[in-house]
N, C-alpha and C positions, 0 to 999 in steps of 0.2 A: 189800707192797713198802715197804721203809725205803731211806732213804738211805746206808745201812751194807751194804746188803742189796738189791741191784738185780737185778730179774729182768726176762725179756723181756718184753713188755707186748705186742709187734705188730711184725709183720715188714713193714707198710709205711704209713705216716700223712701225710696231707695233713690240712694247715690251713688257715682263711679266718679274718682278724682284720676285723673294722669297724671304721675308725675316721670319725670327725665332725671335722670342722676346729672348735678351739677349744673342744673338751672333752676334758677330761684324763684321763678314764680311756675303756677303748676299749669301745665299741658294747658288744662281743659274740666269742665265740671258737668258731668250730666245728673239731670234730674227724672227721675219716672214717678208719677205719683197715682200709676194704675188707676187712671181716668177717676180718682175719688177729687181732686182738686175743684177748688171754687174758684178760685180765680186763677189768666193765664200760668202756666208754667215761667215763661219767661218770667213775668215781674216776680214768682218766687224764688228763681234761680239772681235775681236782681238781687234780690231781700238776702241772700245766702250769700251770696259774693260780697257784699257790702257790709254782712255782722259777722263774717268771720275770716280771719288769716289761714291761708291754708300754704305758705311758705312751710318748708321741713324743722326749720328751728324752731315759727312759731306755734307748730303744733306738739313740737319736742317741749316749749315751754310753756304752751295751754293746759298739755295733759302730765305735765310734770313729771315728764317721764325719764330724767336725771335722778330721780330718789334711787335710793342705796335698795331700796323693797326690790326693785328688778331684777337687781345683783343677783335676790337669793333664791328666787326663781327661772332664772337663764338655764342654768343647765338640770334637767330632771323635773321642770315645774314643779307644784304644789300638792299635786293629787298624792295621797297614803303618807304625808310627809306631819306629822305632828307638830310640830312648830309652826304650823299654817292652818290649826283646825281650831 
């Protein structure tokens, strides 16, 4: 599997991250890919660990979740709210 060169790894993957309040890198990454996986688990938890940051800032700043949009959904969310439909 290259990045040039993407094949299918598993037709279906759940994940569980650990993190600790006030440590920077995270716990810990599990992968389950309900025995659909073509090649080991390890080398896709390899491939996972290696294309993505999973530090708290930089998934605050992956999923850009500093936008003002959250603001007006924090308290009451979205649901029956006309300005969001």
């Amino acid at each position: 599997m290259t990045a040039d060169h993407p094949e299918k790894i598993c037709d279906q993957i759940s994940d569980g991250i650990l993190e600790a309040i006030g440590v920077a890198e995270s716990g810990g990454i599990h992968l389950e890919t309900f025995g659909t996986n073509t090649i080991e688990e390890d080398k896709i938890l390899e491939a996972v660990k290696a294309s993505f940051d999973f530090r708290p800032p930089a998934i605050i700043d992956q999923l850009e979740l500093k936008r003002p949009v959250f603001k007006q959904t924090a308290a009451y969310g979205h649901f029956g709210r006309p300005e969001f439909t």
